[in-house]
DRENKEMI-272078 format. One record per residue (C-alpha): x, y, z negated. Coordinates in steps of 0.5 Angstrom, whole numbers, plus 500, padded with zeros to 3 digits. Each point is the difference from the previous one (the first is absolute). Layout:
N
XYZ;...
END
This chain:
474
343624462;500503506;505502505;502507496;501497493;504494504;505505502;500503494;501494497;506498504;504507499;499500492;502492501;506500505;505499496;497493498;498499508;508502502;502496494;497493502;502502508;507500497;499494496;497496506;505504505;505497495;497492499;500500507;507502502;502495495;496495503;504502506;507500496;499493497;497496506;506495503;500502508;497496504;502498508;495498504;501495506;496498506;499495505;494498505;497494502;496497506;496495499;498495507;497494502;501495506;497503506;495497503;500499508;493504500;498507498;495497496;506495496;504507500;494504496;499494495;508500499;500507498;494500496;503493496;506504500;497507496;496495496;507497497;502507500;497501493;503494497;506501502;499507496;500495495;505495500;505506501;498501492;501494497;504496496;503496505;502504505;504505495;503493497;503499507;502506501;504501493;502493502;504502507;503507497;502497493;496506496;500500493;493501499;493497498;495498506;495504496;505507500;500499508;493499501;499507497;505503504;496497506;494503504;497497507;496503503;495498507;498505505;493500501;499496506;506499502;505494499;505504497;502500492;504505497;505499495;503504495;506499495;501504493;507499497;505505497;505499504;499502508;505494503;497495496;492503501;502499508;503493498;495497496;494503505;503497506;502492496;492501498;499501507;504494504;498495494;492501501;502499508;503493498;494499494;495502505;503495505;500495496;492501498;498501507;504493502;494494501;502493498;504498506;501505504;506505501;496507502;496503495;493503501;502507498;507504499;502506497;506504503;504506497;498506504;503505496;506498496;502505493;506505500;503503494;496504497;502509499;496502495;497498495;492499500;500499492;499505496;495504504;503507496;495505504;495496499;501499493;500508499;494501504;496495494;504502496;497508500;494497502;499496493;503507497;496505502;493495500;503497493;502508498;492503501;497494496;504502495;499506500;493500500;500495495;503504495;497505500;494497499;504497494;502507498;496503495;504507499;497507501;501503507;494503501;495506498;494496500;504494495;502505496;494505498;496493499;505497495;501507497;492503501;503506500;503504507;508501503;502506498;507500503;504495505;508500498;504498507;507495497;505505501;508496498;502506498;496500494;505495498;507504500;495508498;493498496;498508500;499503507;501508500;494503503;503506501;504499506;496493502;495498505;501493501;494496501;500497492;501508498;494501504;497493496;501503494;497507501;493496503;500496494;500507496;495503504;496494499;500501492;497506500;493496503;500494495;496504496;499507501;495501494;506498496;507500504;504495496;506503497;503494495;502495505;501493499;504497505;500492501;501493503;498494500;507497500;507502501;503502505;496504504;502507500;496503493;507504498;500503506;495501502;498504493;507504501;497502507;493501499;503505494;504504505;495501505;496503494;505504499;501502507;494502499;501506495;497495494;505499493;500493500;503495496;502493499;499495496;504494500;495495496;504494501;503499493;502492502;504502506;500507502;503503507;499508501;506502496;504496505;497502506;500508497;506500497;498502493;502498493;495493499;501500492;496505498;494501503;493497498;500494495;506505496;494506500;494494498;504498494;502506498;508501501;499506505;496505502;496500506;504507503;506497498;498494504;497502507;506501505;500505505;502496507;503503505;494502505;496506498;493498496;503494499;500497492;502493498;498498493;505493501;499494496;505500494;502494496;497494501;495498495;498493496;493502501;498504506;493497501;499502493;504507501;495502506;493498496;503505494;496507499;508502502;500498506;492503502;502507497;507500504;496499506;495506498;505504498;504499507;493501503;499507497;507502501;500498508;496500506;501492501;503494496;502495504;501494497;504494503;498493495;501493500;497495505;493498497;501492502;506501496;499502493;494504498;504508499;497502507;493498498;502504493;501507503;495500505;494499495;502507498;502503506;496504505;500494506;505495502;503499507;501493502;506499505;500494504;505498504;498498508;501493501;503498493;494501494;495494500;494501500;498496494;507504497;495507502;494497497;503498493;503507499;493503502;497496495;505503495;499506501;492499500;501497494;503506496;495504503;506504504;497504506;503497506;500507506;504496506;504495502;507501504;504497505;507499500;505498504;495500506;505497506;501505506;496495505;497494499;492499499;502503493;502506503;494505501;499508501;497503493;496505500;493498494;499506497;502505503;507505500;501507500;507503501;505497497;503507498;494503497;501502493;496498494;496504494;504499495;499501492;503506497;504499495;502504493;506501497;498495494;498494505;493500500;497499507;493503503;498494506;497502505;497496506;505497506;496501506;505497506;507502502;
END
């Protein structure tokens, strides 16, 4: 992966870069919020030995005193000591608990010892450092005093005595923070990239004309509004999924010039991809175009388009199929011109049964003689087999693919489906492309036309039937 698609891959992926920033952020902060303060109070001692009478005898004294040093470092971390100093103050705390709080630190090369106090409360931080201080003077005299004698060897004396402390030098918050975001952002990119490694859903051309062994015909950009008003008014509307669709229209008309298909099977793999609007959308483009379109609403289980439409959902295909209507009086003129909508009608037991009936083919030839398209919006095909049904006896099936939500084993199966039937699959689909990301990318595979430019269409006579002539662009 080079520098390029890191970066695409972090804009596709920043919500999970901020969110674990957060959460660091968040980690940290609480660590903060949590730890008790601590004070710190210092003192400092220098460490001497007797002096000789001559500079060689000086020399060998400060050596024996930067070698005493080191172990005096020690001493002032050990048990005895902190028992002593508990001792002289009456503290209520283990020897164990002040040795923690105690670092002792030699300067090198020299016969100074630095020593630091951590404790809650600043005056008892001053008052501990300085009792440990004044007690290692006595133990020290009393270990450098020889057997009978009164001067001990060595001697420590507190240069520099402990003052009551004005902050608190734990917690360290802006250290905190700083590993905090460090952590989050070096935390945040491996997880990113990790899911998407993990993540085998459909975000690119190449993936998906692959899975599918067919090409895009069309790249649906996500638009919320879809969700307040489906349809898009393409008289007055050049926003750039309007635009999409008409591409997707001028792209229909090269699937197959020889045959251009008329009766469209429109499908998905899975719910929730945007199949329904897209079928209402593809069919207005169409009609944008000057062409007499109808829709088919083919999900008999849980059909939408009535809604969407604002038509009468109880007389439609599945009442014309058992023979309770006629198909005239089923179809319903929709508000936009050119438009037709042959709604689902009442729920049958047996759709699947329904859809494979010689009823369901000549209703679908019938409607093919009568208008220039038939675009039928069908069931999911990993859900039930009515989607497969239909588009065995259609002129071609468009797949929708939701960006960055279909699996590619979800898109496999429902090519499978298809193949299985015999169903001729024209193109794939994608919808709900996000507007940036390394899902994003401009269209442009078989080439466009003006989006305005009419179509040919069929004359019609006054008793319904049809002379189709070949589409050639828009």
């Amino acid at each position: 992966m080079n520098l390029q698609e890191y970066v695409k891959l972090l804009r596709s992926r920043w919500i999970t870069v901020a969110v674990t920033i957060l959460v660091a952020l968040a980690a940290a902060a609480t660590y903060t919020f949590l730890t008790t303060p601590l004070y710190q109070a210092s003192t400092r001692l220098f460490v001497s030995t007797s002096a000789g009478g001559s500079v060689s005898e000086t020399y060998q004294g400060n050596r024996f005193s930067q070698d005493r040093v080191v172990s005096y470092a020690e001493l002032l971390k050990g048990e005895t000591l902190a028992r002593r100093t508990i001792d002289k103050l009456g503290l209520d705390m283990r020897p164990a608990e002040l040795q923690s709080a105690i670092k002792a630190k030699a300067k090198l090369d020299t016969v100074l010892i630095n020593v630091d106090v951590l404790d809650p409360s600043p005056v008892q931080a001053r008052d501990i450092a300085n009792a440990l201080s004044d007690e290692f003077v006595n133990m020290v005299r009393e270990l450098e005093t020889p057997e009978g004698a009164t001067t001990p060897d060595s001697r420590v004396v507190v240069e520099q005595r402990a003052s009551i402390p004005e902050k608190p030098v734990v917690p360290r918050t802006a250290r905190n923070m700083g590993l905090g975001l460090l952590v989050g952002i070096a935390l945040g990119i491996a997880l990113a990239v990790a899911r998407d490694m993990l993540d085998n859903t459909v975000k690119k051309r190449e993936q998906l004309e692959d899975l599918t062994g067919t090409g895009l015909v069309g790249s649906i950009p996500l638009d919320k509004e879809r969700r307040k008003q489906p349809a898009i008014s393409f008289d007055n509307d050049n926003s750039a999924i309007a635009e999409a669709f008409r591409k997707l229209r001028t792209n229909l008309h090269f699937l197959s010039v020889d045959n251009p298909p008329r009766v469209l099977v429109l499908t998905s793999s899975v719910p929730s991809e945007g199949k329904s609007t897209t079928t209402i959308n593809v069919a207005l483009a169409l009609a944008e175009a000057g062409n007499n379109v109808v829709i088919v609403d083919g999900d008999l289980r849980r059909p939408t388009l009535h809604k969407y439409l604002d038509l009468v959902g109880a007389v439609g295909f599945s009442t014309v199929l058992s023979g309770a209507t006629t198909l005239n009086e089923a179809l319903q003129k929709s508000r936009f011109s050119g438009l037709t909508v042959l709604t689902s009608g009442a729920v049958p037991p047996n759709p699947s049964e329904l859809l494979a009936s010689q009823a369901a083919k000549s209703l679908l030839a019938e409607l093919r003689a009568e208008f220039d398209y038939v675009i039928v919006d069908s069931t999911p095909l990993l859900a039930v087999t009515d989607a497969a049904i239909l588009a065995a006896g259609a002129d071609g099936v468009l797949l929708m693919v939701r960006s960055g939500h279909t699996k590619s084993e979800q898109i496999g199966h429902a090519v499978a489906n298809l193949e299985s039937v015999g169903a001729p699959l024209l193109g794939a689909v994608f919808t709900m492309v996000p507007a940036s990301g390394s899902a994003a990318y401009s269209y442009s595979y078989y080439g466009e036309s003006s989006p305005r430019q009419p179509a040919a269409r069929g004359k019609h006579s006054s008793t319904g039937q049809t002379n189709p002539t070949p589409h050639e662009g828009d």
